[in-house]
N, C-alpha and C positions, 0 to 999 in steps of 0.2 A: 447245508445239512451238517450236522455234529453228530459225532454218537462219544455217549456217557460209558466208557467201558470199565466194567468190576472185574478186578481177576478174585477169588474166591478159594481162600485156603481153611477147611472145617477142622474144628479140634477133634480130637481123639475121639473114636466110639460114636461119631455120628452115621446116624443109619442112612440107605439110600432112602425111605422113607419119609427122612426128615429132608432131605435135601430136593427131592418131588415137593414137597409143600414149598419150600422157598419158591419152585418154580411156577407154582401152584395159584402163589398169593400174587407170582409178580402180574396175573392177570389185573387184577386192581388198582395196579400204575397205570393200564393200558387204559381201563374204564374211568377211571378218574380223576386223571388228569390231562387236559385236552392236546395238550400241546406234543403229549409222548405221541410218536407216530405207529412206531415197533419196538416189541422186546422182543430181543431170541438172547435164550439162553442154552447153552452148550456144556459138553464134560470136554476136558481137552487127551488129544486124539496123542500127544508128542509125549516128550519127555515129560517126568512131574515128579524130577528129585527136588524142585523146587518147595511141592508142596501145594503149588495153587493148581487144584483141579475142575475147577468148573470158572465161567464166565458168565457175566448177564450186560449186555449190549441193549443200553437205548437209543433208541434212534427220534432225533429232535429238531424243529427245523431252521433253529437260528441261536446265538448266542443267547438272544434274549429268552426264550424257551428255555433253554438248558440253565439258566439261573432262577426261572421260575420252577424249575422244577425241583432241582438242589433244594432249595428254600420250601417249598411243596409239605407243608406237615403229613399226606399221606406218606409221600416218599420217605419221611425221617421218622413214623410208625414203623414202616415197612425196614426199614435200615434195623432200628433198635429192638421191634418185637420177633420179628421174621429170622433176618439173618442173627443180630447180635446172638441169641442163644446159644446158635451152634458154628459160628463162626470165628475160625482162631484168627486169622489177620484178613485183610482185602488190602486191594489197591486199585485205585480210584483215580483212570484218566479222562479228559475228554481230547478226541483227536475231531476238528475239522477236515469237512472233505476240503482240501487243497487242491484238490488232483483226480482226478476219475479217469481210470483207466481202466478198457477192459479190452476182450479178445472175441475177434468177430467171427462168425460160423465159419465165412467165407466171402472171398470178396464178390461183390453183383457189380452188374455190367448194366450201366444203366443207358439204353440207346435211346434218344428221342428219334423215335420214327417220325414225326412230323416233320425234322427236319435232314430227314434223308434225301440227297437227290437221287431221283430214277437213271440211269444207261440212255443213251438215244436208242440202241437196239434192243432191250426190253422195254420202252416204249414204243418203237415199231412191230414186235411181235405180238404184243398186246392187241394194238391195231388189227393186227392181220388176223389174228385169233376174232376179233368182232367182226372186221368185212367177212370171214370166211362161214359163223356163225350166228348170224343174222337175230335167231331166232333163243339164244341163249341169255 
């Protein structure tokens, strides 16, 4: 897996309106080209004396995808008619997953009862339990 990450810094005076439509259209990467798996796009939540406030993360499932996609004439419509208008710079990575890590709920205990042994005296009381109830 790759993801194609834009960080997204808007010129002056663009509305949230217009910045809904960029998110709007990136549905059209998703439909139209096979290889995108997901877009999420995001406002960022941290600091932004930098100036890039929004993100759009594709999500693709090989190197070779993520150069059809670059290359992709929807995608570079999308780049020039979409964003270019209202956008003052971007920055344009792509990071492979390396590494996947993540944090589990909680650890499970996984016992193979089948290969439990029984006690000889819960296997005798067992017994006794059946001699004594015959009929159970």
């Amino acid at each position: 897996m790759i993801q194609h990450i834009v960080l997204l810094k808007w010129k002056p005076g663009t509305t949230g309106r217009q910045i809904e439509q960029v998110t709007a259209r990136a549905q059209e990467l998703v439909d139209g080209i096979d290889t995108v798996e997901q877009i999420t796009f995001g406002r960022n939540r941290a600091r932004d004396d930098h100036g890039y406030t929004h993100a759009l993360i594709v999500r693709l499932p090989d190197e070779a995808a993520l150069t059809a996609y670059l290359d992709n004439p929807l995608r570079q419509r999308y780049v020039e008619e979409v964003i270019g208008p209202i956008g003052e710079e971007l920055i344009e990575i792509d990071i492979p997953e390396d590494a996947h890590l993540e944090r589990h709920a909680s650890p499970s205990m996984r016992w193979d009862w089948s290969r439990t042994r029984h006690s000889a005296s819960a296997e005798a009381a067992a017994l006794r339990w059946e001699e004594t109830h015959p009929d159970s």
